[in-house]
N, CA, C and O atoms as a GROMACS GRO file, in nm:
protein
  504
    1UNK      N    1  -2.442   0.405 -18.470
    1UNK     CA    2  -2.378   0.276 -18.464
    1UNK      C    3  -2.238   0.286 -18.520
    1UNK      O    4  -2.204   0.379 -18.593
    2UNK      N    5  -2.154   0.182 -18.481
    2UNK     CA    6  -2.039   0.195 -18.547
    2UNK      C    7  -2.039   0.138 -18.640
    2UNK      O    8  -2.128   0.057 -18.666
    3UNK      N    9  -1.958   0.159 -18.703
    3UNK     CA   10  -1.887   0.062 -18.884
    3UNK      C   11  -1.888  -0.076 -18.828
    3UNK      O   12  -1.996  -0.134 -18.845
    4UNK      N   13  -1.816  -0.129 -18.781
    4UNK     CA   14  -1.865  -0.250 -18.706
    4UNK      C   15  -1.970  -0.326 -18.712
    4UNK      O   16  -1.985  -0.420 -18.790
    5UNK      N   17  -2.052  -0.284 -18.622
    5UNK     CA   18  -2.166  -0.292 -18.584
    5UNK      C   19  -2.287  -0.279 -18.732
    5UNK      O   20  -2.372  -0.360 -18.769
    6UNK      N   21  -2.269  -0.214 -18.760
    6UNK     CA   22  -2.348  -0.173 -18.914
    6UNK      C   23  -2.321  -0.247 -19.017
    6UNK      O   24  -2.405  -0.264 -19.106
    7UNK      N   25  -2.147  -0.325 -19.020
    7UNK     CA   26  -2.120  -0.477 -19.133
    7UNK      C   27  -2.162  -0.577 -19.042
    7UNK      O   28  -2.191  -0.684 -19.096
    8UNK      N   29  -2.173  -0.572 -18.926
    8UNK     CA   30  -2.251  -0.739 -18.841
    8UNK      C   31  -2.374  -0.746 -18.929
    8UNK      O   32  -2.386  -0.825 -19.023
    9UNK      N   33  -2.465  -0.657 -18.893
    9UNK     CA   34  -2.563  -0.637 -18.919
    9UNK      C   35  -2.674  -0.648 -19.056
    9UNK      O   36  -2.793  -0.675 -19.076
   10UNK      N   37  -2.551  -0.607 -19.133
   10UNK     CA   38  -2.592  -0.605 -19.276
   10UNK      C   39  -2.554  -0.735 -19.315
   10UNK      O   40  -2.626  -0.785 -19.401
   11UNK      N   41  -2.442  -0.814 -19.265
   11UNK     CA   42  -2.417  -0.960 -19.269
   11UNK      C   43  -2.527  -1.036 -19.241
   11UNK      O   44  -2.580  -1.136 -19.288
   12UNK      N   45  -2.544  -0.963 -19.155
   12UNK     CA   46  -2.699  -1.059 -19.110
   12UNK      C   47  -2.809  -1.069 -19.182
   12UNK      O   48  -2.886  -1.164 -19.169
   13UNK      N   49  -2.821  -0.997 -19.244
   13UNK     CA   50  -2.949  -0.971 -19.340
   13UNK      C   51  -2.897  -1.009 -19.457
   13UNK      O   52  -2.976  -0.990 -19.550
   14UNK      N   53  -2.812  -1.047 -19.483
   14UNK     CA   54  -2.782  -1.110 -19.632
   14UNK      C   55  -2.843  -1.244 -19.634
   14UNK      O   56  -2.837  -1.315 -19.534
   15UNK      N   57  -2.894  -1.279 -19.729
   15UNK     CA   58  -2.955  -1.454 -19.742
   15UNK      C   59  -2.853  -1.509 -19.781
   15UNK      O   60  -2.763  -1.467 -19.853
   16UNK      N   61  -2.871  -1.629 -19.721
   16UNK     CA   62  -2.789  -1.749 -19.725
   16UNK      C   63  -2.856  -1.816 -19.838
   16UNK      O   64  -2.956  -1.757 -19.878
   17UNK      N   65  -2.822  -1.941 -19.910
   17UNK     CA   66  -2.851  -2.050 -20.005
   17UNK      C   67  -2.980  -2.074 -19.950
   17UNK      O   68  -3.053  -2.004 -20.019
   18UNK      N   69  -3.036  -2.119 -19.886
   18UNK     CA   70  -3.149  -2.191 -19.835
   18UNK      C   71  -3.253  -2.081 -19.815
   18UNK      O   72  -3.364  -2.132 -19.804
   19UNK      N   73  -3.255  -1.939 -19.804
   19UNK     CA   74  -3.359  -1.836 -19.800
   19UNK      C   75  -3.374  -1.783 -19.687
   19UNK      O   76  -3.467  -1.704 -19.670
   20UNK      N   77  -3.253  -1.827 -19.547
   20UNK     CA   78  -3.276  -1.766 -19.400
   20UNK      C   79  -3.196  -1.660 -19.395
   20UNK      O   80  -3.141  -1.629 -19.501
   21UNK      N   81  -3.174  -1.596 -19.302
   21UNK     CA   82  -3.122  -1.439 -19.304
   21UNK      C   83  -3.036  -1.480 -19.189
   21UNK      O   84  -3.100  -1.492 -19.084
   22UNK      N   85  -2.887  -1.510 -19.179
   22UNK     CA   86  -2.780  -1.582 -19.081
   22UNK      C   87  -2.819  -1.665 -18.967
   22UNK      O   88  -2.776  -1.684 -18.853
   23UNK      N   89  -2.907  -1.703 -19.031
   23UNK     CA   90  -2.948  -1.811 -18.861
   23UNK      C   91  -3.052  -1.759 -18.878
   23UNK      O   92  -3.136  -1.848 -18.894
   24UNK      N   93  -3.118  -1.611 -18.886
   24UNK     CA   94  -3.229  -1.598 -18.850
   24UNK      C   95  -3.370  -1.635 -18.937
   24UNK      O   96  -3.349  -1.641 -19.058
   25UNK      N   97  -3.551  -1.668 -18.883
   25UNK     CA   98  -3.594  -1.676 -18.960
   25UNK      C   99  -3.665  -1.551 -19.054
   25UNK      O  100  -3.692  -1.434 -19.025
   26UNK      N  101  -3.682  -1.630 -19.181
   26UNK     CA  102  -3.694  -1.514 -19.295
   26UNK      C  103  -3.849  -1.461 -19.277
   26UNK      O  104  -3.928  -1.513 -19.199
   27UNK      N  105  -3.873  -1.374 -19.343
   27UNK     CA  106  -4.000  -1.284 -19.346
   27UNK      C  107  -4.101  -1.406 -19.368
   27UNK      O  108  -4.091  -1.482 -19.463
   28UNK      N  109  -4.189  -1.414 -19.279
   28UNK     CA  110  -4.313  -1.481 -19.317
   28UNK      C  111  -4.281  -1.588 -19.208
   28UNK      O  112  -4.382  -1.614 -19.143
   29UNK      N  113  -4.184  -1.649 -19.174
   29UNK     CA  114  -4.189  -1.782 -19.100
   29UNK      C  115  -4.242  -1.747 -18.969
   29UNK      O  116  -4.266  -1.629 -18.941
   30UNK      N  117  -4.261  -1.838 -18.892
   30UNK     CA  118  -4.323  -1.836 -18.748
   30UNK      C  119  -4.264  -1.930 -18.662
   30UNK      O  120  -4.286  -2.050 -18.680
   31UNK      N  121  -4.194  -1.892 -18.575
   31UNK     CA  122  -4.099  -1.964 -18.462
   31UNK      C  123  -4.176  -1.997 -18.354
   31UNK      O  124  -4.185  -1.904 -18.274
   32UNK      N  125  -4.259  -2.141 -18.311
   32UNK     CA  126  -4.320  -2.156 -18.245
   32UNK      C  127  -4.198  -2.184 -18.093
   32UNK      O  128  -4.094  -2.250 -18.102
   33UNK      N  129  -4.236  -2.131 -17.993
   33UNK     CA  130  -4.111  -2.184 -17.898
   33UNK      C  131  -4.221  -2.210 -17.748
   33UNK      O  132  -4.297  -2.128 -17.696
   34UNK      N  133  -4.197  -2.334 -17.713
   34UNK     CA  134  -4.299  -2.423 -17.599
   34UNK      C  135  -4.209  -2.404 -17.498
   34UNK      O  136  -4.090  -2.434 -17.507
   35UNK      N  137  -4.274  -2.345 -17.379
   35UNK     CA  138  -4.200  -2.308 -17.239
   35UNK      C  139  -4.284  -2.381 -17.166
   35UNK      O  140  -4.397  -2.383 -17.214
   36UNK      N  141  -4.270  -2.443 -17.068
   36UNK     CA  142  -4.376  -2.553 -16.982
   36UNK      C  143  -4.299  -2.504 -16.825
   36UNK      O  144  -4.178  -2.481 -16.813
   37UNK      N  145  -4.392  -2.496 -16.722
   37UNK     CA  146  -4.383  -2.456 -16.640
   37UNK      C  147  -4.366  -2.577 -16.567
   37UNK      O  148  -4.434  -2.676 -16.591
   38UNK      N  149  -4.248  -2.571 -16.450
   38UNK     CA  150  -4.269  -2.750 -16.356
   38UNK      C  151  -4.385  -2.701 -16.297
   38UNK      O  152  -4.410  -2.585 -16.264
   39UNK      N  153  -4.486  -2.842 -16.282
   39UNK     CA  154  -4.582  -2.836 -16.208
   39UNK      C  155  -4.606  -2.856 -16.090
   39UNK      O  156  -4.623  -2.964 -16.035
   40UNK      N  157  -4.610  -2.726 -16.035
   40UNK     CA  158  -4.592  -2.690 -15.870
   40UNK      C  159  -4.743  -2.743 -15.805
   40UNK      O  160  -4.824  -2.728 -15.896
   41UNK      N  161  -4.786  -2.777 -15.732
   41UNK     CA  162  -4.934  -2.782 -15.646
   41UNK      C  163  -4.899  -2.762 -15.516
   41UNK      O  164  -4.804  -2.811 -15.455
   42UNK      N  165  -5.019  -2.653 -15.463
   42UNK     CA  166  -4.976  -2.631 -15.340
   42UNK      C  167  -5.091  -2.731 -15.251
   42UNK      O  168  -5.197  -2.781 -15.289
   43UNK      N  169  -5.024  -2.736 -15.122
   43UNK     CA  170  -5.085  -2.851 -15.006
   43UNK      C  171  -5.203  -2.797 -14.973
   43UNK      O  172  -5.215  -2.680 -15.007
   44UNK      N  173  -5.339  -2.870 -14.889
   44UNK     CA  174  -5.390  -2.817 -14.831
   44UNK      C  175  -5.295  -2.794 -14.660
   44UNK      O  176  -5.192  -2.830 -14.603
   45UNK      N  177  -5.406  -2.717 -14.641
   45UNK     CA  178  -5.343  -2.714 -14.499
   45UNK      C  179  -5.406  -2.833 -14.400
   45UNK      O  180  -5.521  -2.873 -14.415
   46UNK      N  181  -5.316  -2.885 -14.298
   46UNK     CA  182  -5.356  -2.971 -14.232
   46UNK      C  183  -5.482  -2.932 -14.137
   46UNK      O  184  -5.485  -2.819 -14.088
   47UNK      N  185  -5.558  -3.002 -14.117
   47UNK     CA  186  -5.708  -2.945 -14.041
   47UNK      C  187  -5.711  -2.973 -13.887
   47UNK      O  188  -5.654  -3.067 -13.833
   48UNK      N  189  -5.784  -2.879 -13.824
   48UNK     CA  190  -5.805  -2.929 -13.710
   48UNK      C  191  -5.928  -2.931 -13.636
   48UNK      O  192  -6.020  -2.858 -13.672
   49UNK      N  193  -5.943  -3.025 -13.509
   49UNK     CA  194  -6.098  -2.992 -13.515
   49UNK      C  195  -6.074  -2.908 -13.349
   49UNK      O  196  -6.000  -2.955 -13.262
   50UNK      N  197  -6.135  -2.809 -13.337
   50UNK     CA  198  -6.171  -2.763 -13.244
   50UNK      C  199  -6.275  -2.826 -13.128
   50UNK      O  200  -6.390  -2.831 -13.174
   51UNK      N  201  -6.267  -2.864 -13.022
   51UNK     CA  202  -6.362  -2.920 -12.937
   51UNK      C  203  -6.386  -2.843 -12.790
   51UNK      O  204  -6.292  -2.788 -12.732
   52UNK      N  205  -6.506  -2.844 -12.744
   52UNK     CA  206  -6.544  -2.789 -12.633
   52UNK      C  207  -6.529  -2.906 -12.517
   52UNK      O  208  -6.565  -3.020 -12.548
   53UNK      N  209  -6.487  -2.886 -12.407
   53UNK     CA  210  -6.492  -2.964 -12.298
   53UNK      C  211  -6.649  -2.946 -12.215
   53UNK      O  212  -6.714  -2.844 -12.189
   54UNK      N  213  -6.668  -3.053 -12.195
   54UNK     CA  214  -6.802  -3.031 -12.034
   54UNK      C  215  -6.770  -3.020 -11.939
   54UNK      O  216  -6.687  -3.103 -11.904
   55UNK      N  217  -6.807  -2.928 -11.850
   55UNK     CA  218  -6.750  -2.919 -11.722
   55UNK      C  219  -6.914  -2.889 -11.653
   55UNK      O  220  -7.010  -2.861 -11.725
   56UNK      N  221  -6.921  -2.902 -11.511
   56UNK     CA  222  -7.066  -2.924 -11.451
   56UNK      C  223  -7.070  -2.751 -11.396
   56UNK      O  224  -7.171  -2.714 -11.335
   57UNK      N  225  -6.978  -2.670 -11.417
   57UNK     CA  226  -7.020  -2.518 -11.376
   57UNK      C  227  -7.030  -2.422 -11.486
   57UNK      O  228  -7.065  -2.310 -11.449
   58UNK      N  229  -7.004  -2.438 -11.633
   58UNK     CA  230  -7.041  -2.311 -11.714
   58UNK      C  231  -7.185  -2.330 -11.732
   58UNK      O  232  -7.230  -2.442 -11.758
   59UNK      N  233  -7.260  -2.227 -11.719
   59UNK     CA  234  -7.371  -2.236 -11.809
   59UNK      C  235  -7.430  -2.302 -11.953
   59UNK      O  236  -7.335  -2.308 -12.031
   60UNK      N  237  -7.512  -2.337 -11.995
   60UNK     CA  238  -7.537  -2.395 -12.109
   60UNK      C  239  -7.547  -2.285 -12.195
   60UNK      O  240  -7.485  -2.288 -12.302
   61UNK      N  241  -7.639  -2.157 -12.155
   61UNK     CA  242  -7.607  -2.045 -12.203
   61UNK      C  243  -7.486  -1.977 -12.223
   61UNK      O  244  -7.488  -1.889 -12.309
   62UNK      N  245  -7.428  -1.989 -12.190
   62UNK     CA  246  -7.282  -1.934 -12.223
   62UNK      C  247  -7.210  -2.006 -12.299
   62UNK      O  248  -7.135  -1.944 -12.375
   63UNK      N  249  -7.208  -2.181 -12.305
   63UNK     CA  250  -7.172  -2.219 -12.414
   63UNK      C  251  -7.217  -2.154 -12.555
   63UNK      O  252  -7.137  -2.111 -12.638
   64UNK      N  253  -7.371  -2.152 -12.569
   64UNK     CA  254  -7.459  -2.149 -12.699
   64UNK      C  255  -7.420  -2.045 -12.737
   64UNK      O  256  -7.415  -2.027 -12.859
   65UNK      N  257  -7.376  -1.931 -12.640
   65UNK     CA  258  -7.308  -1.764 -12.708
   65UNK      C  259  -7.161  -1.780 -12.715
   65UNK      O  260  -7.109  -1.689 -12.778
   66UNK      N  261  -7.070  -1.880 -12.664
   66UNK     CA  262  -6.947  -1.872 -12.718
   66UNK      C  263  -7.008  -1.922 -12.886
   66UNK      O  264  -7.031  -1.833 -12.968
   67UNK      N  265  -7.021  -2.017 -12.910
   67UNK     CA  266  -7.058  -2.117 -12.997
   67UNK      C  267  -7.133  -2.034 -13.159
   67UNK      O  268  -7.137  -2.060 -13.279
   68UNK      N  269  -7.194  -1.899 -13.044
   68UNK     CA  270  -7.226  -1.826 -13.178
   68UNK      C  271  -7.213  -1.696 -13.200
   68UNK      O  272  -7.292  -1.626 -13.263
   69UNK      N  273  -7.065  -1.646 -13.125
   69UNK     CA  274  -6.955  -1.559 -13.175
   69UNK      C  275  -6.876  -1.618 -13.153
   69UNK      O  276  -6.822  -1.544 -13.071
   70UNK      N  277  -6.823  -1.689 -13.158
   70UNK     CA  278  -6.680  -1.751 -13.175
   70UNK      C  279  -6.667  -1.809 -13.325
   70UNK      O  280  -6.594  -1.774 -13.418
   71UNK      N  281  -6.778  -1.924 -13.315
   71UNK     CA  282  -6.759  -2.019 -13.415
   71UNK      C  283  -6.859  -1.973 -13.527
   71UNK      O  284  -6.851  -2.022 -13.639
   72UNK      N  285  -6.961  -1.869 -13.491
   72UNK     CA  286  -7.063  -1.821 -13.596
   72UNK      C  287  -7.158  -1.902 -13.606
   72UNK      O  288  -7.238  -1.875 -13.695
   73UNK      N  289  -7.172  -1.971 -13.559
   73UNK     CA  290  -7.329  -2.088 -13.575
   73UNK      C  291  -7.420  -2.044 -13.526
   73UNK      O  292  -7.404  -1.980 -13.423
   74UNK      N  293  -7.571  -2.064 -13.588
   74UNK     CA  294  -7.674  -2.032 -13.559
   74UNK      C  295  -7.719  -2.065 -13.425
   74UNK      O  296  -7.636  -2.092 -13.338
   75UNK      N  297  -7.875  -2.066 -13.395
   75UNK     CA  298  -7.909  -2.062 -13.235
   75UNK      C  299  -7.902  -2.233 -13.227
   75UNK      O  300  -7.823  -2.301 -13.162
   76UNK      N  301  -8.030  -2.288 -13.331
   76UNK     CA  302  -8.042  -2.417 -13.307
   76UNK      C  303  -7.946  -2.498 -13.341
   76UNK      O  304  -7.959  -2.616 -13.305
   77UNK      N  305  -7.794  -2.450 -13.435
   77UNK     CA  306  -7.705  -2.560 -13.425
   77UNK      C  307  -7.616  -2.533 -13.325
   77UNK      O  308  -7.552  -2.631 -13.288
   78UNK      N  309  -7.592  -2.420 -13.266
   78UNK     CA  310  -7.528  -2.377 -13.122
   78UNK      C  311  -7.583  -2.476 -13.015
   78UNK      O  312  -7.510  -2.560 -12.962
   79UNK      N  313  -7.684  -2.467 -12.994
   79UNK     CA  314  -7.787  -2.546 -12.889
   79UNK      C  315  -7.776  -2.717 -12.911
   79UNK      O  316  -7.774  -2.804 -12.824
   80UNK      N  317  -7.772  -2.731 -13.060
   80UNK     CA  318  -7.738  -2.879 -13.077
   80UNK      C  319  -7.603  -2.958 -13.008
   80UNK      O  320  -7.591  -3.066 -12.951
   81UNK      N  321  -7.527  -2.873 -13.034
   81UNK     CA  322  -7.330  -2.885 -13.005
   81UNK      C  323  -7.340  -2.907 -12.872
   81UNK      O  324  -7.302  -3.013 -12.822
   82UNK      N  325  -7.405  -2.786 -12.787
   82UNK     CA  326  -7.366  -2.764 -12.661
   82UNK      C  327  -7.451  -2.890 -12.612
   82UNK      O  328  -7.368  -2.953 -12.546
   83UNK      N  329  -7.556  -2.952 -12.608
   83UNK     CA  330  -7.626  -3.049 -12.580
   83UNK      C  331  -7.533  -3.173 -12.573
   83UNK      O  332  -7.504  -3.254 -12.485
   84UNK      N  333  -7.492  -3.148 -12.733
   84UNK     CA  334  -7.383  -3.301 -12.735
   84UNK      C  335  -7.274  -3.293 -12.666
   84UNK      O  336  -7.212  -3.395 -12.636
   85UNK      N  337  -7.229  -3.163 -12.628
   85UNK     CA  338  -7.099  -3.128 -12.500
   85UNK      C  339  -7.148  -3.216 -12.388
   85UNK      O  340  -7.094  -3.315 -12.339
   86UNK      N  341  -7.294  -3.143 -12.353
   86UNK     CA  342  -7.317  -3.152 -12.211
   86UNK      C  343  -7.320  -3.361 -12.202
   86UNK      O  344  -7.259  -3.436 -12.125
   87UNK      N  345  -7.406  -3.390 -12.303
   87UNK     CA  346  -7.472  -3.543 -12.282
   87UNK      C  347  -7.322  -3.640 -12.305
   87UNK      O  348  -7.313  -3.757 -12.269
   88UNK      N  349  -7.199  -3.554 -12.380
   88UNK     CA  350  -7.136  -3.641 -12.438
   88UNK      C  351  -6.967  -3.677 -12.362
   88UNK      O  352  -6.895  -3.777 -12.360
   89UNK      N  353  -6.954  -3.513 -12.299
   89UNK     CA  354  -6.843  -3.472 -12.219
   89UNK      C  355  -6.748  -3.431 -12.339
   89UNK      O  356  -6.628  -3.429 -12.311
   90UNK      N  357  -6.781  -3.399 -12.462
   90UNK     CA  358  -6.711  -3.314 -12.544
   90UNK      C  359  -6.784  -3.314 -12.708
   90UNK      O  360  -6.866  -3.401 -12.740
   91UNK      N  361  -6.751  -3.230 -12.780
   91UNK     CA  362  -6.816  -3.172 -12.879
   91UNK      C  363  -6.756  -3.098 -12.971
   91UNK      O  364  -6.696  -3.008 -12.912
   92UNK      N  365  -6.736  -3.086 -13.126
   92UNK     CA  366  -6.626  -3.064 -13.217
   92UNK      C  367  -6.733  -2.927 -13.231
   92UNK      O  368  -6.851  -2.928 -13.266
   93UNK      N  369  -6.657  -2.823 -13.195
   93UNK     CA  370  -6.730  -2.681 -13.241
   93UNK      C  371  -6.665  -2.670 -13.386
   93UNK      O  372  -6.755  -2.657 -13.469
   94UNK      N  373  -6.587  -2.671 -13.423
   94UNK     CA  374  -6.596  -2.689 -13.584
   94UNK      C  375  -6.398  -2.747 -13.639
   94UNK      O  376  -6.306  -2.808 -13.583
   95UNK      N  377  -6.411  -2.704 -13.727
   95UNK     CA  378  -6.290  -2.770 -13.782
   95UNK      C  379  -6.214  -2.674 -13.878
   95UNK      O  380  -6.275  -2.629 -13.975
   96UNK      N  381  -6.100  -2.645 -13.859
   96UNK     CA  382  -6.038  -2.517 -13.896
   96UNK      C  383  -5.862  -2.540 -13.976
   96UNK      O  384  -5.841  -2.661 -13.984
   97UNK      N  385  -5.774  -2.479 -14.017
   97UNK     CA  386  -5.628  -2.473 -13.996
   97UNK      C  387  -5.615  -2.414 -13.912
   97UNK      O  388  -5.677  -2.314 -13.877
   98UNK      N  389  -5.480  -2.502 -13.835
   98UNK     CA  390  -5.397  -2.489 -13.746
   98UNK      C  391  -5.413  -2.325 -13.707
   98UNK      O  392  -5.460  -2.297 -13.596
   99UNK      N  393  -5.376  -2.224 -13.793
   99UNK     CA  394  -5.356  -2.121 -13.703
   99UNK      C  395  -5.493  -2.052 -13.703
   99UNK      O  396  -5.473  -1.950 -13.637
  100UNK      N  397  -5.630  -2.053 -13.744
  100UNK     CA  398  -5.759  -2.054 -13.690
  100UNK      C  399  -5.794  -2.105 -13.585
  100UNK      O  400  -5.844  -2.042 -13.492
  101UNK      N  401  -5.765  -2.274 -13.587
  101UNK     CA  402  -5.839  -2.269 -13.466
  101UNK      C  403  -5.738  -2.276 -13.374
  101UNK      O  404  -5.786  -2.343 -13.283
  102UNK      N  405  -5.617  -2.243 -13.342
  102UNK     CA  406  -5.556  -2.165 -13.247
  102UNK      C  407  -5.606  -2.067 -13.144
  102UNK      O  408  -5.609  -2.063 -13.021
  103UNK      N  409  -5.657  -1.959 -13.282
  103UNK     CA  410  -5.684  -1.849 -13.182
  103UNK      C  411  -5.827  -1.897 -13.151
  103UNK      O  412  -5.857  -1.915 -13.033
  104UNK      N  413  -5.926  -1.921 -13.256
  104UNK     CA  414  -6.042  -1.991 -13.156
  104UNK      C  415  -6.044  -2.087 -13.027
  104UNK      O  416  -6.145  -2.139 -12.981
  105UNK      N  417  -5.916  -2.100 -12.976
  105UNK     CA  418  -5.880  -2.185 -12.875
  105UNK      C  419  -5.842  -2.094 -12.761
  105UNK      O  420  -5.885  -2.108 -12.646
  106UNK      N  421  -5.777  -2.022 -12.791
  106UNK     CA  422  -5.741  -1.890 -12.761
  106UNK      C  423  -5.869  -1.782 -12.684
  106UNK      O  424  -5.885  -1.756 -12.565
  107UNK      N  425  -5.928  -1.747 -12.774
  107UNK     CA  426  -6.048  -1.671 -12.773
  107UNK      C  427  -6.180  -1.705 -12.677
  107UNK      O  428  -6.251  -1.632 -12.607
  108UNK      N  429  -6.183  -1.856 -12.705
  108UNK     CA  430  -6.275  -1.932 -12.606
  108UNK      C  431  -6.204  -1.918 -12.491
  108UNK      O  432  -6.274  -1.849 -12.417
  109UNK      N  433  -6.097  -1.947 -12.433
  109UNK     CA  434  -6.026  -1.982 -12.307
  109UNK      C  435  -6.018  -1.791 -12.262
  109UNK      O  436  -6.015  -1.755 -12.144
  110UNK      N  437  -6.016  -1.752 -12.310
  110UNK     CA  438  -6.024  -1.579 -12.256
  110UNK      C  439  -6.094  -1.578 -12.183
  110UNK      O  440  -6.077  -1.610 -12.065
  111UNK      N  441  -6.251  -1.521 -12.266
  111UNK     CA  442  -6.411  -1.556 -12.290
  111UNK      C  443  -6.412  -1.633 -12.137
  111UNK      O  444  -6.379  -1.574 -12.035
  112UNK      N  445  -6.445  -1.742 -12.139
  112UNK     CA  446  -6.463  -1.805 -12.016
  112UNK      C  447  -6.337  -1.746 -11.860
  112UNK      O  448  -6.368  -1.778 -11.745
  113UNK      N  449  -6.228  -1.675 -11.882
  113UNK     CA  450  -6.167  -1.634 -11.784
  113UNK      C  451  -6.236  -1.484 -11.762
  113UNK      O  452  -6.257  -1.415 -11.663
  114UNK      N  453  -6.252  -1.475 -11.842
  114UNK     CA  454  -6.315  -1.324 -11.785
  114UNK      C  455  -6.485  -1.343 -11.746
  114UNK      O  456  -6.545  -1.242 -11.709
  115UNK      N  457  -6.556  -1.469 -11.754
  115UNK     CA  458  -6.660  -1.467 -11.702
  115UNK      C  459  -6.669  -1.579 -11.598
  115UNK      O  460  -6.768  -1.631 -11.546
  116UNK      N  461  -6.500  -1.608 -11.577
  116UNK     CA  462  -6.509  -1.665 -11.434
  116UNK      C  463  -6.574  -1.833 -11.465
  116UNK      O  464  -6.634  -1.898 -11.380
  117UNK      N  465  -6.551  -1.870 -11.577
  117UNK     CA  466  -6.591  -1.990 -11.574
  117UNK      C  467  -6.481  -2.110 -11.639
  117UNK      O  468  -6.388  -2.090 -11.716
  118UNK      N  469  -6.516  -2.210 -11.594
  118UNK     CA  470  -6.414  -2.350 -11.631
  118UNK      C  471  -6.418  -2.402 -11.728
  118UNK      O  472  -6.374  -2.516 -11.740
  119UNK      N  473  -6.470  -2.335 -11.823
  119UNK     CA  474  -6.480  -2.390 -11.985
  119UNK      C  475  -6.355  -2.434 -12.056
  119UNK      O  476  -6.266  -2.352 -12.077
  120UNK      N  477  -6.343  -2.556 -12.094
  120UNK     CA  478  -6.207  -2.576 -12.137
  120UNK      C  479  -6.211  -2.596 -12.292
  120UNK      O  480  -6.307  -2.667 -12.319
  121UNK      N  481  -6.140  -2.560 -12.401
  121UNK     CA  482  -6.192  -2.608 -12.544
  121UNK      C  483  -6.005  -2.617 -12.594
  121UNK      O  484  -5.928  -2.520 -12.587
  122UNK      N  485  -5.976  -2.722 -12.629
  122UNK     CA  486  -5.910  -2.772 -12.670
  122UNK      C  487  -5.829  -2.811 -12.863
  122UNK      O  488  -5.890  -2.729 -12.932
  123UNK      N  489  -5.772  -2.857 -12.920
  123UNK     CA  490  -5.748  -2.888 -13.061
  123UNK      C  491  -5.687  -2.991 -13.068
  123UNK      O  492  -5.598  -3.036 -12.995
  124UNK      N  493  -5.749  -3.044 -13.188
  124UNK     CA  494  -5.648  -3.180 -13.264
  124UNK      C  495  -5.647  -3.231 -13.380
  124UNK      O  496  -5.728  -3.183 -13.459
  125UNK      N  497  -5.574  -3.321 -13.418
  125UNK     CA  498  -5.580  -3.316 -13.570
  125UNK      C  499  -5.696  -3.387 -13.632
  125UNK      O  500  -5.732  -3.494 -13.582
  126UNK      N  501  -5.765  -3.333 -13.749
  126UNK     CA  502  -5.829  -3.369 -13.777
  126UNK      C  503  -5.849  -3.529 -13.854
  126UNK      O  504  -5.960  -3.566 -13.892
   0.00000   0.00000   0.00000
């Protein structure tokens, strides 16, 4: 260190009248210091519901197997959905964010082009 630097220093450590060491606190004290973070919250994401269209040429079977690789649902709630497609002329295969059920929109509309059928499944906000 320099000469300088080495009388700052030693200045510093000299006690003042009151028992602090130049500003700083003395041996034993405890400097509590409170930092508070702004409180950020993040959004959900906006939802959407995925729906199957009825049309009078896909199979019912082929719904119940989009319904349970696409959307993962079991046999008897696959079979429930597609029922309420068929009786209802549409049916919420499930409810997702925006860029899920995208591609489940996506994925279904393939699916049915490559097996040659008119299955239409659609999105909206929930």
């Amino acid at each position: 260190m320099s000469g300088e630097l080495l009388r700052r220093d030693a200045q510093a450590r000299r006690r003042d009248d009151d028992g602090a060491r130049g500003g700083r606190p003395s041996d034993g004290d405890t400097v509590v210091e409170r930092r508070t973070r702004p409180e950020t919250r993040t959004k959900k994401p906006q939802m959407y519901k995925v729906l199957l269209l009825n049309d009078d040429y896909t199979p019912m079977e082929f719904v119940v197997e989009i319904l349970k690789t696409v959307f993962h649902k079991e046999h008897a709630e696959a079979t429930r959905i597609m029922l309420h497609v068929h009786q209802n002329g549409m049916g919420v295969a499930g409810v997702f964010p925006y860029e899920i059920a995208e591609t489940k929109v996506r994925t279904v509309d393939e699916l049915a082009r490559q097996s040659e059928f008119p299955l239409k499944c659609v999105m909206e906000k929930a």
